[in-house]
Chimera marker file (.cmm) of the C-alpha trace (Angstrom):
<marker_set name="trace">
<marker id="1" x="0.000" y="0.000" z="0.000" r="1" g="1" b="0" radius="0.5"/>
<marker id="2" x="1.137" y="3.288" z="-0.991" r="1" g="1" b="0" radius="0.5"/>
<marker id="3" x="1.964" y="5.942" z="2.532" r="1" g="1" b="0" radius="0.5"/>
<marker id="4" x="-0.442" y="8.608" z="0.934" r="1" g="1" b="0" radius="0.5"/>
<marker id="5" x="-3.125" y="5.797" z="0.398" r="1" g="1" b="0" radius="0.5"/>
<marker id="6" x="-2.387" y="4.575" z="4.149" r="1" g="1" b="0" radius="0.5"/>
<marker id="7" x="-2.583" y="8.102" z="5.328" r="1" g="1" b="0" radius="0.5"/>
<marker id="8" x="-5.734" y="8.787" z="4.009" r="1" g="1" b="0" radius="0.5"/>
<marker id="9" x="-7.225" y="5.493" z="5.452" r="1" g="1" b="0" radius="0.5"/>
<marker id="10" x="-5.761" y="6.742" z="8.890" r="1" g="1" b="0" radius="0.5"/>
<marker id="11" x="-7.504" y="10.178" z="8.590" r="1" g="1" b="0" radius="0.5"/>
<marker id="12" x="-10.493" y="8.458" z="7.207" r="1" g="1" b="0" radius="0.5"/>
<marker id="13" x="-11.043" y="6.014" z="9.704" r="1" g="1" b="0" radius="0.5"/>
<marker id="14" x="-9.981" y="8.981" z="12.833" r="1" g="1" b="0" radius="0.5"/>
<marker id="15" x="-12.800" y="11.122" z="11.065" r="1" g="1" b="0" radius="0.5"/>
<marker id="16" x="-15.499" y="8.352" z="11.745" r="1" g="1" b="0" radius="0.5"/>
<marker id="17" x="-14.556" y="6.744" z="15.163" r="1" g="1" b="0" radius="0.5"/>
<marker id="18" x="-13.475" y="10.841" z="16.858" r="1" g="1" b="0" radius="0.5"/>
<marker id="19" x="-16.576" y="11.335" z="19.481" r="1" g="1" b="0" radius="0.5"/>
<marker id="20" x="-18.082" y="14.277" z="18.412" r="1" g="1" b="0" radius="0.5"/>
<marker id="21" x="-17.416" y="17.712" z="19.967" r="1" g="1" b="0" radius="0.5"/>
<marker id="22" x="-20.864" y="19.056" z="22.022" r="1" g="1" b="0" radius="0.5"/>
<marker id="23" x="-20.720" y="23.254" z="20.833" r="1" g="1" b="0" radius="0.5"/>
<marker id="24" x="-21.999" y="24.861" z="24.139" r="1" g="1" b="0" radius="0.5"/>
<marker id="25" x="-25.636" y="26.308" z="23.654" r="1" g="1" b="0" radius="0.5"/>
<marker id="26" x="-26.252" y="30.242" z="24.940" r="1" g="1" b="0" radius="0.5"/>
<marker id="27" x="-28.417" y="30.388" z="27.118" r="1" g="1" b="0" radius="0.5"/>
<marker id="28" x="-30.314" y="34.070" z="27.791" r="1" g="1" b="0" radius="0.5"/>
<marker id="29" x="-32.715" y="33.773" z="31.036" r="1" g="1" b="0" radius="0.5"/>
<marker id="30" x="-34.991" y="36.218" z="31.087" r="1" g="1" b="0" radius="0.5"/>
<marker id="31" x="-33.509" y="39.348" z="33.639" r="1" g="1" b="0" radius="0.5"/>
<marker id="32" x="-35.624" y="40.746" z="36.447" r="1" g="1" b="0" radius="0.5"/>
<marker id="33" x="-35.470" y="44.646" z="35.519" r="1" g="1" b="0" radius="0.5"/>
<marker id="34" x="-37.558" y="45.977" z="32.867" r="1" g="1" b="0" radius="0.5"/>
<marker id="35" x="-34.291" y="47.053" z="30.646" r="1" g="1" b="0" radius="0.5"/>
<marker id="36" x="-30.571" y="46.473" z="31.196" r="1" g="1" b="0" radius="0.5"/>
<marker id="37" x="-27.962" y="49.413" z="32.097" r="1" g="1" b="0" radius="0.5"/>
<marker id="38" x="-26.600" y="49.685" z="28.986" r="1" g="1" b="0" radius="0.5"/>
<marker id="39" x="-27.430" y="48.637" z="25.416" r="1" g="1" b="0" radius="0.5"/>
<marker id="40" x="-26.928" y="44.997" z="24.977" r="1" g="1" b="0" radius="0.5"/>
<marker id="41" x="-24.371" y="45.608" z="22.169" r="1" g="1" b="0" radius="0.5"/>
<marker id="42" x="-22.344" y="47.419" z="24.863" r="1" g="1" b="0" radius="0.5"/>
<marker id="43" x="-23.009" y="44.888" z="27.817" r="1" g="1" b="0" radius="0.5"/>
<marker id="44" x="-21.693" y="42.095" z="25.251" r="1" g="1" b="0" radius="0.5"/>
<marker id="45" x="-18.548" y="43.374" z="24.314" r="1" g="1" b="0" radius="0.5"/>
<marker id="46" x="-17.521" y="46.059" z="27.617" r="1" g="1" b="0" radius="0.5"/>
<marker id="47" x="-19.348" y="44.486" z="30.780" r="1" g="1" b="0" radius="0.5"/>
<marker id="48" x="-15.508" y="43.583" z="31.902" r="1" g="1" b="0" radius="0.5"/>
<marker id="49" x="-14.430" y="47.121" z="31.028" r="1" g="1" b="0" radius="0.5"/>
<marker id="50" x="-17.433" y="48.544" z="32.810" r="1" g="1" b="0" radius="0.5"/>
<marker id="51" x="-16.825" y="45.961" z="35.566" r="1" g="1" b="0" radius="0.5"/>
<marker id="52" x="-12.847" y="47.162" z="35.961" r="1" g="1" b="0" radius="0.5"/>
<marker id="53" x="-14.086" y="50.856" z="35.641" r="1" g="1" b="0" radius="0.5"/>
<marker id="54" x="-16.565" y="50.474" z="38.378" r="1" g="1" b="0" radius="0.5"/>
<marker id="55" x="-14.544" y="48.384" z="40.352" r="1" g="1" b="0" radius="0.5"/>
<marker id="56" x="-11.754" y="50.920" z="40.094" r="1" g="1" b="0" radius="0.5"/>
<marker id="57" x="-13.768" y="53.830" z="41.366" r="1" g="1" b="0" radius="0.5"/>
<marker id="58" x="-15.446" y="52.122" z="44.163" r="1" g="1" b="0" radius="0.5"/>
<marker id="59" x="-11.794" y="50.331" z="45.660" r="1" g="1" b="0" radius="0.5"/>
<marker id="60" x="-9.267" y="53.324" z="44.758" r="1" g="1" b="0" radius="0.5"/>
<marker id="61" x="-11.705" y="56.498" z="44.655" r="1" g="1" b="0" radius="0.5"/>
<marker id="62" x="-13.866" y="55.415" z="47.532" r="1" g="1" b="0" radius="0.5"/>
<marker id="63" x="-16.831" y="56.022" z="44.885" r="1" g="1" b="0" radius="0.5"/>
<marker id="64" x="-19.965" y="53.603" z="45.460" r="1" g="1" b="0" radius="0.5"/>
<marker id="65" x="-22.604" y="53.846" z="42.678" r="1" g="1" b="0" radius="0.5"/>
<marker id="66" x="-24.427" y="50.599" z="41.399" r="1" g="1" b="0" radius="0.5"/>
<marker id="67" x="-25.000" y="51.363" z="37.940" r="1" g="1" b="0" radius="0.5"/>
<marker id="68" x="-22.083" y="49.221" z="36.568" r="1" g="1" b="0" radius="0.5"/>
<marker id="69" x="-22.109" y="46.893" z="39.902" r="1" g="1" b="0" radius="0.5"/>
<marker id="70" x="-21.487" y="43.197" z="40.129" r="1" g="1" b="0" radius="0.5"/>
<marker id="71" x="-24.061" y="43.309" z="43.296" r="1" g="1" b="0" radius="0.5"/>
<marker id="72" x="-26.842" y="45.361" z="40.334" r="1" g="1" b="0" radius="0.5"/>
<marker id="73" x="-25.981" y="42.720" z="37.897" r="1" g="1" b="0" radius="0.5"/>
<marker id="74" x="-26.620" y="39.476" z="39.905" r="1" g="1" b="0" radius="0.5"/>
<marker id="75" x="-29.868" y="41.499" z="41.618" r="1" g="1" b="0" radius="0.5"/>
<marker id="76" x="-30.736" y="41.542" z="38.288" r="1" g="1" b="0" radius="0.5"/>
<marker id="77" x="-30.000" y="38.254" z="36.396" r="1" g="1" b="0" radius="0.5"/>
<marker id="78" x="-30.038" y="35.654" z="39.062" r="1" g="1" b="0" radius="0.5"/>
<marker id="79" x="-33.150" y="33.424" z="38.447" r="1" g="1" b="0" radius="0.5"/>
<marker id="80" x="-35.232" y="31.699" z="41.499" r="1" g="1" b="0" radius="0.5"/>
<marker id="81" x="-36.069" y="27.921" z="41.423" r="1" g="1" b="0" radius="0.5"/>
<marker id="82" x="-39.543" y="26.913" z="42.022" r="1" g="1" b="0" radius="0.5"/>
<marker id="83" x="-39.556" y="27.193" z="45.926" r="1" g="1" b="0" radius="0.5"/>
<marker id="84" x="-38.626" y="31.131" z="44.928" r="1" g="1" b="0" radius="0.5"/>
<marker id="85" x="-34.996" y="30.450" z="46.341" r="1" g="1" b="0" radius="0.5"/>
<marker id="86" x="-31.865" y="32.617" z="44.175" r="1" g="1" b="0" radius="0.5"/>
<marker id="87" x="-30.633" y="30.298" z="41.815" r="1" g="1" b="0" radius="0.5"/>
<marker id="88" x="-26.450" y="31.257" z="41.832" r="1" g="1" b="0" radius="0.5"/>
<marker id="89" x="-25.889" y="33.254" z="38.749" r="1" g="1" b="0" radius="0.5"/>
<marker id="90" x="-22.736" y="31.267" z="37.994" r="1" g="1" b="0" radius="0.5"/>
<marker id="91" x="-24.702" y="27.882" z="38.204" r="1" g="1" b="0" radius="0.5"/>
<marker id="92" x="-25.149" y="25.261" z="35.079" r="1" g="1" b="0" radius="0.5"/>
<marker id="93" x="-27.206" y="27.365" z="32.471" r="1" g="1" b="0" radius="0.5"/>
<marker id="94" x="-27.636" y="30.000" z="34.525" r="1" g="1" b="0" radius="0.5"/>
<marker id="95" x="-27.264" y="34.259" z="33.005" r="1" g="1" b="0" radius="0.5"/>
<marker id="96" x="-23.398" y="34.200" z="33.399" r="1" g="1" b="0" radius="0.5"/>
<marker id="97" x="-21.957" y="30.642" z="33.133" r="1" g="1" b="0" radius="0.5"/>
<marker id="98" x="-23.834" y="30.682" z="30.087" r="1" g="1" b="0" radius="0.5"/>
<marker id="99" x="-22.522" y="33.297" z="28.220" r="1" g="1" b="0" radius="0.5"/>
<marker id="100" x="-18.735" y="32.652" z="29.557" r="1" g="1" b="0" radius="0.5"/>
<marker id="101" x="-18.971" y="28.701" z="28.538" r="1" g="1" b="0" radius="0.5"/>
<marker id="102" x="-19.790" y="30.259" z="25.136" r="1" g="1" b="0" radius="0.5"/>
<marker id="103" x="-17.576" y="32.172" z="24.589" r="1" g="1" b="0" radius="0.5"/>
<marker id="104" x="-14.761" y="30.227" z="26.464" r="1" g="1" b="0" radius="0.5"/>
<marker id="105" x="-13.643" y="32.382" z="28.964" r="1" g="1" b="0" radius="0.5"/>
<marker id="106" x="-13.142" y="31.653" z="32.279" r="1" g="1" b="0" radius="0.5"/>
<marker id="107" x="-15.124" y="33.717" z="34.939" r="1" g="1" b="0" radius="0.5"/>
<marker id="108" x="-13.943" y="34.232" z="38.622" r="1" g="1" b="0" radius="0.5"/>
<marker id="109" x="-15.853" y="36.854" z="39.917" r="1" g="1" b="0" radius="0.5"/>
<marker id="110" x="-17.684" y="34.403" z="42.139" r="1" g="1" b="0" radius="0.5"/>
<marker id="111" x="-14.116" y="33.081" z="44.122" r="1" g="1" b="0" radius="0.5"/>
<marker id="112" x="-14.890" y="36.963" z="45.883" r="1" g="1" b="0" radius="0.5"/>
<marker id="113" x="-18.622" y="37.932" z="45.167" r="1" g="1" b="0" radius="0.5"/>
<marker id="114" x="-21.606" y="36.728" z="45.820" r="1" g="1" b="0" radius="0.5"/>
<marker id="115" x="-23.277" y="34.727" z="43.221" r="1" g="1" b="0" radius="0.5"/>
<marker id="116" x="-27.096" y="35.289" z="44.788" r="1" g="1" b="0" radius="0.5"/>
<marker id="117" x="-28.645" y="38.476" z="45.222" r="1" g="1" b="0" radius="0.5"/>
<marker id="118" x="-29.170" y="39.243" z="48.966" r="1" g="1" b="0" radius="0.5"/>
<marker id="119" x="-32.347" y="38.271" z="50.218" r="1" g="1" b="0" radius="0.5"/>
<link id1="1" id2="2" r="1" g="1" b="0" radius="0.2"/>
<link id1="2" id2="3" r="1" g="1" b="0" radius="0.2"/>
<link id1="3" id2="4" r="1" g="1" b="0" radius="0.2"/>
<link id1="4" id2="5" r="1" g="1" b="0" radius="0.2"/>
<link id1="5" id2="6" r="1" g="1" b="0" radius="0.2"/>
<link id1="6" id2="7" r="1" g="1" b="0" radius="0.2"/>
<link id1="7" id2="8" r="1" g="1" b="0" radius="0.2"/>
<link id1="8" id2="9" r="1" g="1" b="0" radius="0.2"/>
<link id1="9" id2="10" r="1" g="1" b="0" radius="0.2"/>
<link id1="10" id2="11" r="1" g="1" b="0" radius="0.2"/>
<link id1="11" id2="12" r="1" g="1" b="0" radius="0.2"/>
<link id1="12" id2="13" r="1" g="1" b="0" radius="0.2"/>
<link id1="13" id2="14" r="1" g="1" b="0" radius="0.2"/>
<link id1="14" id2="15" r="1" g="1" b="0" radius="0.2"/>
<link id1="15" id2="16" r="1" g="1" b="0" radius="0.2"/>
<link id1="16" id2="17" r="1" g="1" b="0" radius="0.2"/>
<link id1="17" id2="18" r="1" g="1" b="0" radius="0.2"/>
<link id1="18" id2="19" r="1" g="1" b="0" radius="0.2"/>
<link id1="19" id2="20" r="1" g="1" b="0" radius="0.2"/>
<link id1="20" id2="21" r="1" g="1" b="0" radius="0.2"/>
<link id1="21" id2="22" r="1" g="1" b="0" radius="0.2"/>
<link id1="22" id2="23" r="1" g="1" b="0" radius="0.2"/>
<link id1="23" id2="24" r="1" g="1" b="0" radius="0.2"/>
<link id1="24" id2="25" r="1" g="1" b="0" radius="0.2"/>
<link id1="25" id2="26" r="1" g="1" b="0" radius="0.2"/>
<link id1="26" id2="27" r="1" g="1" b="0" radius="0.2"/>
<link id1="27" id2="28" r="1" g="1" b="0" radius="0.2"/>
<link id1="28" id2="29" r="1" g="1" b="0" radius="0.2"/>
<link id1="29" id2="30" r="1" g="1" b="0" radius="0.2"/>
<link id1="30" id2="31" r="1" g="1" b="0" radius="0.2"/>
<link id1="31" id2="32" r="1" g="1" b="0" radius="0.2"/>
<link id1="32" id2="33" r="1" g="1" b="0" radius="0.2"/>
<link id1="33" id2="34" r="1" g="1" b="0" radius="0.2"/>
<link id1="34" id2="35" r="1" g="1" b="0" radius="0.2"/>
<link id1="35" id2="36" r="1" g="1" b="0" radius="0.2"/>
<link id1="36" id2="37" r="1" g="1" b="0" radius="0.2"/>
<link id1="37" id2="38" r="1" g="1" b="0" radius="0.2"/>
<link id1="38" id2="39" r="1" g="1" b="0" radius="0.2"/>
<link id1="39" id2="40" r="1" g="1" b="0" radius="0.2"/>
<link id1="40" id2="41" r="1" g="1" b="0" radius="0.2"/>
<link id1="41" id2="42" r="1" g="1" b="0" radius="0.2"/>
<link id1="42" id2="43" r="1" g="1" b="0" radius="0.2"/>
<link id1="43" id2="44" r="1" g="1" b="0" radius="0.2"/>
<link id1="44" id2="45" r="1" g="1" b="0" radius="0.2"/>
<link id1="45" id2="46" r="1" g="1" b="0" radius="0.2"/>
<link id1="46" id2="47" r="1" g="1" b="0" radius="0.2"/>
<link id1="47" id2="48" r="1" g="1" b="0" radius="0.2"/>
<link id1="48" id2="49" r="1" g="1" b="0" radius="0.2"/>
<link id1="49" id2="50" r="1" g="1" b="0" radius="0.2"/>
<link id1="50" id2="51" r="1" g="1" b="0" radius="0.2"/>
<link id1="51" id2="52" r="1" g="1" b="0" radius="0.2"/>
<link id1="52" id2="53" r="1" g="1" b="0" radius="0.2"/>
<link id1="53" id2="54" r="1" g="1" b="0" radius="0.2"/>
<link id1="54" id2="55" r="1" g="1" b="0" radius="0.2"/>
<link id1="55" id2="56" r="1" g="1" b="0" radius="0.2"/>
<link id1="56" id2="57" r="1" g="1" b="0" radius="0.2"/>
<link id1="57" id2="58" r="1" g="1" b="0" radius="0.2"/>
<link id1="58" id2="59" r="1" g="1" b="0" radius="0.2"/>
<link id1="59" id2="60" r="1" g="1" b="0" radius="0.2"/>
<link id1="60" id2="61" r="1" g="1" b="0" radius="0.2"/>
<link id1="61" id2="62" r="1" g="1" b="0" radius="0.2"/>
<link id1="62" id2="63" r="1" g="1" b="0" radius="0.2"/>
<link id1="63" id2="64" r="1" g="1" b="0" radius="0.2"/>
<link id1="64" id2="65" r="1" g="1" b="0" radius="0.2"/>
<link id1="65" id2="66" r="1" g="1" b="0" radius="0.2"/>
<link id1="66" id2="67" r="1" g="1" b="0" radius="0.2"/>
<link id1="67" id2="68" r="1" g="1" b="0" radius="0.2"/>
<link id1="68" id2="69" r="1" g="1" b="0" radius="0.2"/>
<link id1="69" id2="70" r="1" g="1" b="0" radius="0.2"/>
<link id1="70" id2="71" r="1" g="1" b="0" radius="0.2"/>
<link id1="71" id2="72" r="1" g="1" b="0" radius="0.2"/>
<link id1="72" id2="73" r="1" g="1" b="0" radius="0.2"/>
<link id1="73" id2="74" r="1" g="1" b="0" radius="0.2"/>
<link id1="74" id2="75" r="1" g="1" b="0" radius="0.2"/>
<link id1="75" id2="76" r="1" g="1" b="0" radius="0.2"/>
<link id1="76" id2="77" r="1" g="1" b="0" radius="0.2"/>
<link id1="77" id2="78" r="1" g="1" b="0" radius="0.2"/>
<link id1="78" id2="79" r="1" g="1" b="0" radius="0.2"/>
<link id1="79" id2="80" r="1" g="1" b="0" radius="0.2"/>
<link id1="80" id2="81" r="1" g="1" b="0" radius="0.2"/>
<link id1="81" id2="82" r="1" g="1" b="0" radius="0.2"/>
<link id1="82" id2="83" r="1" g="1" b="0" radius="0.2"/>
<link id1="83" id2="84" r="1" g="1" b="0" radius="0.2"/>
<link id1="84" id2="85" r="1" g="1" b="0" radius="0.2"/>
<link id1="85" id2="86" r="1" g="1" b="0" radius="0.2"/>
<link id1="86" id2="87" r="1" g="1" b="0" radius="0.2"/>
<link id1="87" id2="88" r="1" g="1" b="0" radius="0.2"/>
<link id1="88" id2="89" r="1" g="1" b="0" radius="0.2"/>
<link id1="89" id2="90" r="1" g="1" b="0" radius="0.2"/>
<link id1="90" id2="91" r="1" g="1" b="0" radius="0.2"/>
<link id1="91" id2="92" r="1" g="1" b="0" radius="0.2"/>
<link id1="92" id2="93" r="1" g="1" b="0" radius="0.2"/>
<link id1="93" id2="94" r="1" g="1" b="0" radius="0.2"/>
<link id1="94" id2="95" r="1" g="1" b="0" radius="0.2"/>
<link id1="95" id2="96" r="1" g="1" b="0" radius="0.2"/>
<link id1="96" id2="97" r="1" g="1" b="0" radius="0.2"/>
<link id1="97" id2="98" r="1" g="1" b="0" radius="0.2"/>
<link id1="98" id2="99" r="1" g="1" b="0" radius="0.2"/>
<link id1="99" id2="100" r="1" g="1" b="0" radius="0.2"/>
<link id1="100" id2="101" r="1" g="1" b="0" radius="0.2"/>
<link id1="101" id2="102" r="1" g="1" b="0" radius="0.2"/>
<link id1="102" id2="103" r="1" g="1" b="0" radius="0.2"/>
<link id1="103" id2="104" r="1" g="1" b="0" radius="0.2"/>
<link id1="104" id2="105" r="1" g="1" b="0" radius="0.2"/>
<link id1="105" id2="106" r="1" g="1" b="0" radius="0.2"/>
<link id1="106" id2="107" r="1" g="1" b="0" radius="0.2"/>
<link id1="107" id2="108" r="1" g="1" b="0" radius="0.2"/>
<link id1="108" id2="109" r="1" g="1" b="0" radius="0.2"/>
<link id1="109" id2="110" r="1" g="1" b="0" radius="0.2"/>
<link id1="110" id2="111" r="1" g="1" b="0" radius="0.2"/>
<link id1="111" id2="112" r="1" g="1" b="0" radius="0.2"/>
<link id1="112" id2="113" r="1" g="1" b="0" radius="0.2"/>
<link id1="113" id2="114" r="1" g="1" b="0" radius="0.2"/>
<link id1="114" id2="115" r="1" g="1" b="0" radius="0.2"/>
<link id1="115" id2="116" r="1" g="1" b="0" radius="0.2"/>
<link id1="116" id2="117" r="1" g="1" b="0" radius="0.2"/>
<link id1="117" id2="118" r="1" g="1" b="0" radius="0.2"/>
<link id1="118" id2="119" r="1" g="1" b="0" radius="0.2"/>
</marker_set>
């Protein structure tokens, strides 16, 4: 048997025993406030930026507003399971995990902050 032949039997045969590779799904919840802080084109491409910014002025300027807040956000976005308990916004399908499987980045807010809004 010829290599190229052989090769292409070895790709061939990789191509239909590989398991296939599940594409994460987006999943949008529907958010708790009537419109978001800033245009969804903006939240989708600057919410770290905003999140930096804001984090920034509250830790180094002593500013507190909650416009561009992780606390506003998870108030927000955090769903409740049927007994009306905070589902974490970091949990499996849930507003942030979502997004961040999708796009592949990791997300650690939640080591620090609170993943549930307070009650």
């Amino acid at each position: 048997m010829r290599p190229s032949v052989a090769v292409a039997l070895m790709f061939a045969f990789m191509a239909t025993t590989a398991p296939a590779v599940e594409q994460p799904v987006l999943i949008i919840p529907e958010s708790a406030g009537a419109q978001c802080v800033e245009a969804t084109s903006v939240m989708r491409t600057q919410h770290m930026k905003l999140l930096f910014a804001q984090r920034d002025q509250t830790v180094h300027q002593g500013i507190r507003s909650t416009t561009h807040s992780l606390t506003n956000c998870v108030a927000c976005h955090a769903n409740r399971d049927a007994m009306g308990h905070s589902i974490p916004i970091n949990g499996n399908d849930q507003f942030c995990e979502s997004c961040h499987r999708y796009a592949g980045v990791r997300m650690d807010c939640f080591e620090c902050h609170a993943s549930v809004p307070d009650e």
